[in-house]
LUMNU-957598 format. One record per residue (C-alpha): residue number from 1; x, y, z. Coordinates in steps of 0.05 Angstrom, whole numbers. Last residue first. Layout:
+------+--------+--------+--------+
! tigu !      u !      v !      w !
+------+--------+--------+--------+
!  NUM !      X !      Y !      Z !
...
+------+--------+--------+--------+
***
This chain:
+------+--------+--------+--------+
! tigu !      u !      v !      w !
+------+--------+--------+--------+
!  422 !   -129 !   -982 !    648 !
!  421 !   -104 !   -934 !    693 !
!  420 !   -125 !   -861 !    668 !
!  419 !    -56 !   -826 !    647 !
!  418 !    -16 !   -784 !    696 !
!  417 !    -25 !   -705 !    705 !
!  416 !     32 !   -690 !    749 !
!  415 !     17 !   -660 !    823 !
!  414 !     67 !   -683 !    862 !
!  413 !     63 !   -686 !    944 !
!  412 !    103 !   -622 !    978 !
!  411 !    161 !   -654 !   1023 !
!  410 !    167 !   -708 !    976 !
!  409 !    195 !   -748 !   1008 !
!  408 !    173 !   -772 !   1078 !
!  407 !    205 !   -744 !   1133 !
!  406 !    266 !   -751 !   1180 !
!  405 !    271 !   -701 !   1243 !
!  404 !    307 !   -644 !   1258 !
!  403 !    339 !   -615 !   1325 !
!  402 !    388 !   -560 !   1309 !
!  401 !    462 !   -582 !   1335 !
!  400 !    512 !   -518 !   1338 !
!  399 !    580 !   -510 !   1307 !
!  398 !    542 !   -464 !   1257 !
!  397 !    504 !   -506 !   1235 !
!  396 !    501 !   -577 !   1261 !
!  395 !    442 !   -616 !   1236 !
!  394 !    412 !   -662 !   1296 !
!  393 !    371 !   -726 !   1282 !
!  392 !    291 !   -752 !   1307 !
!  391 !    270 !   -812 !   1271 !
!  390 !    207 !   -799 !   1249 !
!  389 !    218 !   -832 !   1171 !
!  388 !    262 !   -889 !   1184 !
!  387 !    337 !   -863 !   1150 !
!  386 !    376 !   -879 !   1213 !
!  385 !    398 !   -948 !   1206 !
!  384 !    413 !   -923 !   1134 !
!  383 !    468 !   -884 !   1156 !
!  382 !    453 !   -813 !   1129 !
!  381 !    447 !   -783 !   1064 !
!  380 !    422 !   -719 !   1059 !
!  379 !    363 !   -666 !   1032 !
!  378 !    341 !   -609 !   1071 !
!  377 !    281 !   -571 !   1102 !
!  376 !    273 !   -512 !   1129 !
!  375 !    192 !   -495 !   1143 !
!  374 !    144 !   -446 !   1103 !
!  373 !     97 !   -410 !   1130 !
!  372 !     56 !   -420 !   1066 !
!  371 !      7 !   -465 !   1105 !
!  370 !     69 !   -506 !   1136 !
!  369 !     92 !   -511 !   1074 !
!  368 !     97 !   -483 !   1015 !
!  367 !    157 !   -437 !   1022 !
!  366 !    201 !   -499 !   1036 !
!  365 !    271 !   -461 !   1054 !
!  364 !    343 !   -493 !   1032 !
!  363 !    387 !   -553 !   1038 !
!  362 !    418 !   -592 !    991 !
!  361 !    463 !   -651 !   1000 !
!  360 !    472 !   -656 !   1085 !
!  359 !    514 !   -698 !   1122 !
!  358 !    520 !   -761 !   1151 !
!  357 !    524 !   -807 !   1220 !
!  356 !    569 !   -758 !   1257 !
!  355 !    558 !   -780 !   1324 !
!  354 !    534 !   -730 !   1381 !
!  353 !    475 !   -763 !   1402 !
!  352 !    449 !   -780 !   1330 !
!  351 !    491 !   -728 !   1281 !
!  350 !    479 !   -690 !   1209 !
!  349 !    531 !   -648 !   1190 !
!  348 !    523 !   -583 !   1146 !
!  347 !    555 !   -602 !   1077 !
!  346 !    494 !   -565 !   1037 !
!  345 !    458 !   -520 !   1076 !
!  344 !    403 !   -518 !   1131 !
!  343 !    372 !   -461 !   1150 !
!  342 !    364 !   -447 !   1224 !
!  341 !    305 !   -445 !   1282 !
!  340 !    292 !   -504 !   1315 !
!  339 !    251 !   -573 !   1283 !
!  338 !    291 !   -571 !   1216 !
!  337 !    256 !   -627 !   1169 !
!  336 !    301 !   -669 !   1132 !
!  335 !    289 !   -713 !   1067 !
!  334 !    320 !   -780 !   1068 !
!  333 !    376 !   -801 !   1022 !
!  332 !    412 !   -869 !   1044 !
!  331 !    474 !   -890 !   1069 !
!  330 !    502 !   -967 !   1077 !
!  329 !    460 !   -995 !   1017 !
!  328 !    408 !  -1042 !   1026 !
!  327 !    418 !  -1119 !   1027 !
!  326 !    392 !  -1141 !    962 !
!  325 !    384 !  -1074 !    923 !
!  324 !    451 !  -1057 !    947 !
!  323 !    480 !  -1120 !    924 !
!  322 !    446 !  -1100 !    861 !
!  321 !    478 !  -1029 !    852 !
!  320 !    544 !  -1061 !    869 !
!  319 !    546 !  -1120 !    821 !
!  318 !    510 !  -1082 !    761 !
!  317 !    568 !  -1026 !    762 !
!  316 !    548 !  -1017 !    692 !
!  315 !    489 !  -1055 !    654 !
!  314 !    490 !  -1126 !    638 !
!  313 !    453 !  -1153 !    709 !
!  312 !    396 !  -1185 !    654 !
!  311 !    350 !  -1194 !    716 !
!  310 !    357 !  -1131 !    739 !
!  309 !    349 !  -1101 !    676 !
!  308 !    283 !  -1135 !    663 !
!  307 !    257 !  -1124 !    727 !
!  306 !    261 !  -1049 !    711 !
!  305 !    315 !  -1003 !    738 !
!  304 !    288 !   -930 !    756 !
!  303 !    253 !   -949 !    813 !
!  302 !    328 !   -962 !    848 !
!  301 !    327 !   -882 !    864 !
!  300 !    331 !   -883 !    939 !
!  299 !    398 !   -844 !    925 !
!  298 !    431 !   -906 !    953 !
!  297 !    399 !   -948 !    905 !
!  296 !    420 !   -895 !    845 !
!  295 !    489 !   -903 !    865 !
!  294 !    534 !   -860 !    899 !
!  293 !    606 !   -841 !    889 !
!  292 !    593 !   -807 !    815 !
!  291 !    554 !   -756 !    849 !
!  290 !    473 !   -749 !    856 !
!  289 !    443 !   -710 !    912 !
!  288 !    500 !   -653 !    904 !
!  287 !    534 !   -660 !    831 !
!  286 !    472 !   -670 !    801 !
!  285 !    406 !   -641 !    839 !
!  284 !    355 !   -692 !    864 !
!  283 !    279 !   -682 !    871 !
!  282 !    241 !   -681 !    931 !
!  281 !    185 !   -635 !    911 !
!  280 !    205 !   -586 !    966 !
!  279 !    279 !   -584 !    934 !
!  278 !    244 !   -586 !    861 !
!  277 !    207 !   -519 !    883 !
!  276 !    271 !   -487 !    922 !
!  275 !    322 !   -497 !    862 !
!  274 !    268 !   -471 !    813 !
!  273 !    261 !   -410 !    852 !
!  272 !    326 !   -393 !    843 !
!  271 !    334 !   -409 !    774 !
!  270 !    283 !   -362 !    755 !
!  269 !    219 !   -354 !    738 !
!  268 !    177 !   -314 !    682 !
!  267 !    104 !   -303 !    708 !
!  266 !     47 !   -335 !    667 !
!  265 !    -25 !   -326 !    695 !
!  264 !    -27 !   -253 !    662 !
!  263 !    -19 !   -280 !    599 !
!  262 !     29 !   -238 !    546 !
!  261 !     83 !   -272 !    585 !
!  260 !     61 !   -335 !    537 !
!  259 !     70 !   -297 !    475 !
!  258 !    131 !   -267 !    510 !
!  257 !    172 !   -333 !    507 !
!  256 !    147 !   -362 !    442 !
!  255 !    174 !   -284 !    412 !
!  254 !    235 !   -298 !    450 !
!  253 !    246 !   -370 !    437 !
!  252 !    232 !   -358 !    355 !
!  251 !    302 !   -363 !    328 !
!  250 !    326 !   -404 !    389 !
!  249 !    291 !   -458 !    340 !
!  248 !    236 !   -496 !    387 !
!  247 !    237 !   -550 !    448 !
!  246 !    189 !   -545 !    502 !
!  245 !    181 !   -574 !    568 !
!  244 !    109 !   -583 !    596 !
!  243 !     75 !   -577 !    664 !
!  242 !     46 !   -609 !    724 !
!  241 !     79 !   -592 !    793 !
!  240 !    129 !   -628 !    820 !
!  239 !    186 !   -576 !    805 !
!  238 !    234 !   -613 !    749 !
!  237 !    195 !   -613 !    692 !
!  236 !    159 !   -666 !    646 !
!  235 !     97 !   -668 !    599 !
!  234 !    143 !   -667 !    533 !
!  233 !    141 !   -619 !    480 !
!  232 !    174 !   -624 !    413 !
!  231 !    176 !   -565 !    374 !
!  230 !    191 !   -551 !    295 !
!  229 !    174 !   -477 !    261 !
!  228 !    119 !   -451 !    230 !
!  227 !     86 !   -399 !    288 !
!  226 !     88 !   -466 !    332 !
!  225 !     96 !   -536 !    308 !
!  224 !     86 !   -606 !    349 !
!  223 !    116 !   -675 !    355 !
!  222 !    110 !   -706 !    415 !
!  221 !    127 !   -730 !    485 !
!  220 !     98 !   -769 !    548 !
!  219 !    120 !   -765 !    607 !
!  218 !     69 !   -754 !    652 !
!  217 !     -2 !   -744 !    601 !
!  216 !     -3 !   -718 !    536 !
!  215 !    -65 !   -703 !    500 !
!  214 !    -66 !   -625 !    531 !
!  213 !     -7 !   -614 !    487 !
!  212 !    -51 !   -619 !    427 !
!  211 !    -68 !   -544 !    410 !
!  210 !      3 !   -508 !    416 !
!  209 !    -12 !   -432 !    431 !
!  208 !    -87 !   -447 !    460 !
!  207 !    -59 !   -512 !    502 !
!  206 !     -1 !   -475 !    529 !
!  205 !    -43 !   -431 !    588 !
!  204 !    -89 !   -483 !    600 !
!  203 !    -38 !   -530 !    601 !
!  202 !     13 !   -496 !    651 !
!  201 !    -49 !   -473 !    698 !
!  200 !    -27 !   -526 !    752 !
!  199 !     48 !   -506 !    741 !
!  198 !    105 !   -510 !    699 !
!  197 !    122 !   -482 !    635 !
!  196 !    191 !   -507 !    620 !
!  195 !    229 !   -477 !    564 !
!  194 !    287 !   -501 !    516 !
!  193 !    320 !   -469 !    457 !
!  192 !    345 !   -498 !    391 !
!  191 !    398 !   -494 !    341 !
!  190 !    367 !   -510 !    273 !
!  189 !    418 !   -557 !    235 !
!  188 !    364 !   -609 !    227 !
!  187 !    296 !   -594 !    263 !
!  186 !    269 !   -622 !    196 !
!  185 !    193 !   -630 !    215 !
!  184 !    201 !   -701 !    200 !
!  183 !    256 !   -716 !    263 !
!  182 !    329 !   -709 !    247 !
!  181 !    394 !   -751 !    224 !
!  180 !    459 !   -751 !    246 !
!  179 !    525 !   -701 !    252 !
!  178 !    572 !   -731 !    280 !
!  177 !    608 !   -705 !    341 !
!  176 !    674 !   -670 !    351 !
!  175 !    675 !   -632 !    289 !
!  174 !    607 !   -639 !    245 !
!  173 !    556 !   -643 !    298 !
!  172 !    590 !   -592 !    345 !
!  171 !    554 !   -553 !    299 !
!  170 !    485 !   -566 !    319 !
!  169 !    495 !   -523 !    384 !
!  168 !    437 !   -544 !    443 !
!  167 !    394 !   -594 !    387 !
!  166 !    458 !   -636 !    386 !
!  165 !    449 !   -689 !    334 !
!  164 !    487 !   -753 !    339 !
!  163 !    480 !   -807 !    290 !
!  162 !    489 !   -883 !    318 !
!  161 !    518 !   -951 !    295 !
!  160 !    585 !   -898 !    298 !
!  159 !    596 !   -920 !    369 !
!  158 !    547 !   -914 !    414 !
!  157 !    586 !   -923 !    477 !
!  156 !    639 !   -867 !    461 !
!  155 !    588 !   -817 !    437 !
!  154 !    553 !   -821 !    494 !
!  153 !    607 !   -818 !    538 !
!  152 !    635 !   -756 !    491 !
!  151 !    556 !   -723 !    500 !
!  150 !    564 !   -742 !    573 !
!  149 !    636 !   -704 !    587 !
!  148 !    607 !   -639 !    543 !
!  147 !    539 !   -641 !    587 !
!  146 !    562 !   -640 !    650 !
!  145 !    540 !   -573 !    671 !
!  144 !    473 !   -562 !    630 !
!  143 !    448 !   -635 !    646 !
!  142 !    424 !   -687 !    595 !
!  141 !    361 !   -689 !    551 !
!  140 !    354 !   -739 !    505 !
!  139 !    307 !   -750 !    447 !
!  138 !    316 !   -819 !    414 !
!  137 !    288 !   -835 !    342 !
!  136 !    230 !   -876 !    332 !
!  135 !    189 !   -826 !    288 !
!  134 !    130 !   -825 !    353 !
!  133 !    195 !   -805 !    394 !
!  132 !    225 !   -854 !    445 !
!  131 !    244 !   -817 !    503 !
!  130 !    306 !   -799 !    538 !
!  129 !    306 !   -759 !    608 !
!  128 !    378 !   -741 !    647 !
!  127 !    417 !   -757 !    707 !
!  126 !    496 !   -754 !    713 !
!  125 !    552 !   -793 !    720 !
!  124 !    523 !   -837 !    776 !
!  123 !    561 !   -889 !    806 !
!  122 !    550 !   -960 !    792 !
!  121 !    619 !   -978 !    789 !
!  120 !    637 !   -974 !    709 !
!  119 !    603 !   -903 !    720 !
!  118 !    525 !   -896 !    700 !
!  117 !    493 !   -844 !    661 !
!  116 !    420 !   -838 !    701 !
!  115 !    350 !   -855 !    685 !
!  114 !    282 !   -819 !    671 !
!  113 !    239 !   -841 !    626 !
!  112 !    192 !   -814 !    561 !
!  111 !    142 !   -848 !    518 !
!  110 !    120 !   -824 !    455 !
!  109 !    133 !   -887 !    414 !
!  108 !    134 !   -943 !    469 !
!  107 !    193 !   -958 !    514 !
!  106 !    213 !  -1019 !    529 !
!  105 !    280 !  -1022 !    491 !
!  104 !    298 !   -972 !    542 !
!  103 !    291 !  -1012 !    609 !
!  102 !    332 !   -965 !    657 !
!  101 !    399 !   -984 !    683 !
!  100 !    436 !   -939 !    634 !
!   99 !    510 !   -942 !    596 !
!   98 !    502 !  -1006 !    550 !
!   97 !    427 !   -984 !    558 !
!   96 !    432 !   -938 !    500 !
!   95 !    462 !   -993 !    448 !
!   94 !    400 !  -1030 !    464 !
!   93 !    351 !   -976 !    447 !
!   92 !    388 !   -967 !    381 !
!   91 !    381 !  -1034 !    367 !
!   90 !    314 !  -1043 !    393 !
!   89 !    287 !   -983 !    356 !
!   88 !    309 !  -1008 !    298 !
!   87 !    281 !  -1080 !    307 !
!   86 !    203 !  -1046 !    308 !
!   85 !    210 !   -999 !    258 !
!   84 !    228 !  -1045 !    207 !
!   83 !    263 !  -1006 !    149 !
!   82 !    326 !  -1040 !    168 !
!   81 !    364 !   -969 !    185 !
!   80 !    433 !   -944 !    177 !
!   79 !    463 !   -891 !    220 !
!   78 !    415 !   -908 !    273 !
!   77 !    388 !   -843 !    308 !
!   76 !    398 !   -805 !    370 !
!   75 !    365 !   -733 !    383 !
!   74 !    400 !   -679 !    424 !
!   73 !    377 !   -637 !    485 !
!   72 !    433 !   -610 !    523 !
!   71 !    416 !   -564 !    588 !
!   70 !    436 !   -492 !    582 !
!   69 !    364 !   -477 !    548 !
!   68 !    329 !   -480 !    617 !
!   67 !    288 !   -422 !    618 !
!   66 !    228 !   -420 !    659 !
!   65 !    161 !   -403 !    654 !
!   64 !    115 !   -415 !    716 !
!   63 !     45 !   -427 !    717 !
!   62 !    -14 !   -403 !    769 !
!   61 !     -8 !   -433 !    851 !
!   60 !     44 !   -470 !    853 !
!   59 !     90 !   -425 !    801 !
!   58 !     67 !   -364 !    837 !
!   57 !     95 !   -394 !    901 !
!   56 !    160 !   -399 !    880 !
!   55 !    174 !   -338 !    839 !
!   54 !    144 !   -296 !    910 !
!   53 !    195 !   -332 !    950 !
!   52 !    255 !   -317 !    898 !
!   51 !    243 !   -247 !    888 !
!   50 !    177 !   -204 !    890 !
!   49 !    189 !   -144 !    837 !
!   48 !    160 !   -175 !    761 !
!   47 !    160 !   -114 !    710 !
!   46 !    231 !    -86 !    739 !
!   45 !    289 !   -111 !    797 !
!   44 !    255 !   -173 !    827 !
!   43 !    262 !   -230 !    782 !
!   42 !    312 !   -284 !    811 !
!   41 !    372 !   -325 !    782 !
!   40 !    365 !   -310 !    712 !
!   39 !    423 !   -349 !    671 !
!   38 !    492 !   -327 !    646 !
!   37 !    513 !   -391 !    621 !
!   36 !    574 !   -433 !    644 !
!   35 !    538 !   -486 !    682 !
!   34 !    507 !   -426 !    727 !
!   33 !    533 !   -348 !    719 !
!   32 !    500 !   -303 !    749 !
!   31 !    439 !   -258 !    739 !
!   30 !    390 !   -216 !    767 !
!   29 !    327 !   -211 !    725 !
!   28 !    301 !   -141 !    707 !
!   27 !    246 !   -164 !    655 !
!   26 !    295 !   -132 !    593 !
!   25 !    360 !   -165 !    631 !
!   24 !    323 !   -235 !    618 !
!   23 !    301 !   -218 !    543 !
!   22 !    364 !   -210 !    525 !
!   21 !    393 !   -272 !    554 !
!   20 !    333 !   -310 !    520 !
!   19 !    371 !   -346 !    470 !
!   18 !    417 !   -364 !    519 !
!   17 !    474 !   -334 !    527 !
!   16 !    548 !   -365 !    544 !
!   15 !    598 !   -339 !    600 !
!   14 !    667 !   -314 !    568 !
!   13 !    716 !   -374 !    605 !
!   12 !    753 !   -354 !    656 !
!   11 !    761 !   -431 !    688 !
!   10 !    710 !   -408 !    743 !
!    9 !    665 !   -397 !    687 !
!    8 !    639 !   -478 !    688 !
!    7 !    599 !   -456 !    748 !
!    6 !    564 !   -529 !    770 !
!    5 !    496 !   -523 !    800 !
!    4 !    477 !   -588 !    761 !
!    3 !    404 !   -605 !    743 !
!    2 !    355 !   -655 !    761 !
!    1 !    306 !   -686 !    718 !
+------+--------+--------+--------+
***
């Protein structure tokens, strides 16, 4: 999923920890604030020296650990259940899609899907994974810098059919939002932390810590326990690469953290780097790729609603999002290759002979490609007249047009670990 650049701090507020903020300054990271936390932007000043570039292509090539406890897990459960599985989860499921395209109600225990918060007009409100836990209760997992607005959405369109548990800070379960119930390993009251190992080594280096992880395939999640305490890991991430998210208490996050550092194939990464992998990957970022003006159609996103949805047309902003799927929508995303020297940023124009015909999202450098040259590349929406992969485009910077050229997405194919087609 993607994640918000937002700086909550601008409004003075003390920047929040995670529960590896210690842990961080110990490995030298550089940090700044991002969606109100003080979070690792690079590695590069003690035991890992290499920066952004060097982050990036470790976690191609071995298995990156990140830290992405600022996001906002939480688990949703009926208040009152039947006692038959089955109809449960279709209530709850139902009461879900009120504010999602996705097919919800479809999901199987264990499976996981990506869909977006949607605005009475199809916009998007934000972008975020739920999955159907093997207990049939919902696991969600919304964005770090939006997450107080979509936790009172949520709770909003639930109503009080549904429990609430924050996993990021419990105790906003008993003031704001109610506190519900919890999976059979009693995660509870425990505040939790979240880490993504991602990479092609990811499950060789996980498997031995948390023996069963290498069952899951692409989105799939579970149940597990490590050194006595509750985890749930999903086979998920936002860089393209194969690798697993983890849940556990905050209590054990450090020790979790540097029993996988212990492996010389594990390097900690930081937000920098993860910005630059999930760019290459082709993978949207709230608040730039994704705002509340666009629609997941636009975004070339309309994968994410099922036939059934479509057909039912009872989900927000149905009208728009399906005219768009009928008659395409006026801009689309593309991915941008720079053909002349430059770096392409976000809000940089993008013309056809001299026109203004859209602008860029995200922008950045593609240290895997080209050999490991690299190349700068850029996300953007454009008049969809113009979004045929080749077409040839300028990007102003600097006052100047750089020649560039639409290409496929993603700019560096994906390399998840998807189960054997039956």
């Amino acid at each position: 999923m993607s994640e918000s650049q937002g700086d909550s701090a601008e409004s003075g507020a003390a920047l929040l920890h995670t529960p590896l903020h210690s842990l961080h300054q110990r490995l030298g990271a550089q940090m700044a604030p991002f969606a109100g936390h003080d979070m690792p932007i690079q590695y590069d000043g003690g035991t890992y020296p290499g920066g952004i570039l060097a982050e990036h292509r470790f976690t191609r090539a071995s298995a990156g650990l990140f830290d992405v406890s600022h996001m906002g897990p939480a688990i949703l459960r009926l208040a009152t259940g039947s006692g038959d599985t089955e109809a449960d989860w279709r209530r709850l499921a139902a009461l879900i899609e009120r504010i999602v395209p996705s097919d919800i109600i479809g999901l199987a225990p264990g499976e996981m899907r990506y869909t977006h918060l949607l605005g009475p007009d199809g916009g998007v409100l934000d972008d975020l994974m739920v999955a159907r836990l093997p207990d049939n209760d919902a696991f969600i997992v919304v964005n770090g810098a939006v997450k107080e607005a979509d936790f009172v959405l949520l709770s909003v369109a639930l109503g009080a059919n549904v429990q609430i548990r924050r996993l990021d800070n419990p105790g906003l379960g008993a003031g704001t939002f109610r506190p519900g119930g919890v999976s059979d390993l009693s995660i509870n009251s425990l505040k939790m932390a979240l880490l993504a190992l991602q990479g092609p080594l990811a499950e060789a280096v996980l498997a031995p810590l948390i023996p069963g992880v290498e069952r899951l395939s692409f989105l799939r999640v579970d149940h597990f326990g490590w050194n006595h305490g509750p985890a749930i890991v999903s086979r998920s991430g936002y860089t393209g690469e194969d690798g697993f998210e983890i849940l556990l208490p905050a209590v054990l996050a450090e020790k979790f953290a540097t029993a996988l550092l212990s492996d010389a194939r594990v390097r900690p990464i930081g937000l920098g780097a993860r910005d630059s992998l999930r760019l290459e990957a082709g993978l949207c970022l709230y608040g730039h790729d994704l705002t509340p003006a666009r629609t997941p159609v636009a975004a070339g996103l309309k994968w994410i609603i099922q036939k059934r949805r479509r057909e039912a047309a009872d989900f927000p902003g149905a009208a728009r999002i399906l005219g768009e799927i009928a008659n395409g929508p006026a801009e689309t995303l593309v991915g941008l290759k720079l053909l002349e020297p430059g770096l392409p940023r976000e809000g940089a124009l993008v013309e056809k002979d001299g026109r203004a015909i859209g602008s860029v999202t995200s922008g950045g450098f593609g240290a895997s490609l080209n050999g490991d040259a690299g190349a700068a590349i850029a996300l953007g929406y454009v008049e969809t007249a113009f979004a045929r992969p080749g077409t040839r485009l300028d990007i102003l910077l600097r006052n100047k047009p750089r020649a560039a050229e639409v290409t496929v997405l993603p700019f560096v194919p994906h390399r998840y670990k998807r189960a054997p087609r039956m």
